[in-house]
Each structure stands twice: as structure tokens, then as C-alpha cells.
C-alpha positions as a Markdown table, in Angstrom:
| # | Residue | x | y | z |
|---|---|---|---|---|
| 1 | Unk | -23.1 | -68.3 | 6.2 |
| 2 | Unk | -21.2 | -65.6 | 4.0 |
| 3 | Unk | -22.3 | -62.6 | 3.1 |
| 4 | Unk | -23.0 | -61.9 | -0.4 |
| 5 | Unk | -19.7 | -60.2 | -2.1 |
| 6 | Unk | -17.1 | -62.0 | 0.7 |
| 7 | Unk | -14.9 | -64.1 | -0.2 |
| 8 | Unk | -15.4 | -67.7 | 1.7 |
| 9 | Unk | -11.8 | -68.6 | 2.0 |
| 10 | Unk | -11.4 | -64.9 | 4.2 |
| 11 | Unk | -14.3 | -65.6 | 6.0 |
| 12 | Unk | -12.8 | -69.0 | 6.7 |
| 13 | Unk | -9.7 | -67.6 | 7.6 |
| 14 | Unk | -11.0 | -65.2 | 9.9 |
| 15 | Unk | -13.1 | -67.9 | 11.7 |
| 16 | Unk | -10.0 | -69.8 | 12.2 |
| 17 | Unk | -8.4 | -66.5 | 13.4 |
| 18 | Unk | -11.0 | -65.9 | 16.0 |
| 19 | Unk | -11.1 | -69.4 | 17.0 |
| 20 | Unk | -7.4 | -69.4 | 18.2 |
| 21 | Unk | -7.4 | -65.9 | 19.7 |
| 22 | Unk | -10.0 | -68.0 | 22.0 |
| 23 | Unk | -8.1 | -71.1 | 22.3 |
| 24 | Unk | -5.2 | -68.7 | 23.6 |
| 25 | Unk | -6.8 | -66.5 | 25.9 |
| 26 | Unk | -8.2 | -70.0 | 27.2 |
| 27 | Unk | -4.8 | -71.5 | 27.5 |
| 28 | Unk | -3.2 | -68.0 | 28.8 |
| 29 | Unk | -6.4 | -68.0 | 31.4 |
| 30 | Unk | -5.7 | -71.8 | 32.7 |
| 31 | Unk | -2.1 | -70.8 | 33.0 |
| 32 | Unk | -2.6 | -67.7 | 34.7 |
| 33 | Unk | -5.1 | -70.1 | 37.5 |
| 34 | Unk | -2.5 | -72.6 | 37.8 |
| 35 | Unk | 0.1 | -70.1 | 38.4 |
| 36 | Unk | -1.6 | -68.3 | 41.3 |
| 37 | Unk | -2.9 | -71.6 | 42.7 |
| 38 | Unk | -0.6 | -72.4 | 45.0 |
């Protein structure tokens, strides 16, 4: 849902934004395990 007065296309944007910062701190934090697993 988008606030009144935001434009959907940024709000998109920024849900795609957040949804990779996730996807990398996932993949950085399954790289990081595998690493120290010996």
C-alpha cells in the first residue's frame, strides 16, 4: 500500500532496493558460514 502523495513506481523501487540489500546480506552471510566451516 502507498501512501497518499508517493509516487508507486519509487515505492516500488525502493521495495526492490530493500529486497536485494536482504538477498545480499543473505548471500554475504552463507558465504561468510561456508568460509569459516571448515
Amino acid at each position: 500500500m502507498t501512501p497518499p502523495g508517493q509516487h508507486p513506481l519509487a515505492a516500488a523501487t525502493r521495495a526492490m532496493l530493500r529486497a536485494a540489500k536482504a538477498q545480499g546480506a543473505l548471500a554475504t552471510g552463507t558465504a561468510t558460514t561456508t568460509e569459516a566451516t571448515p
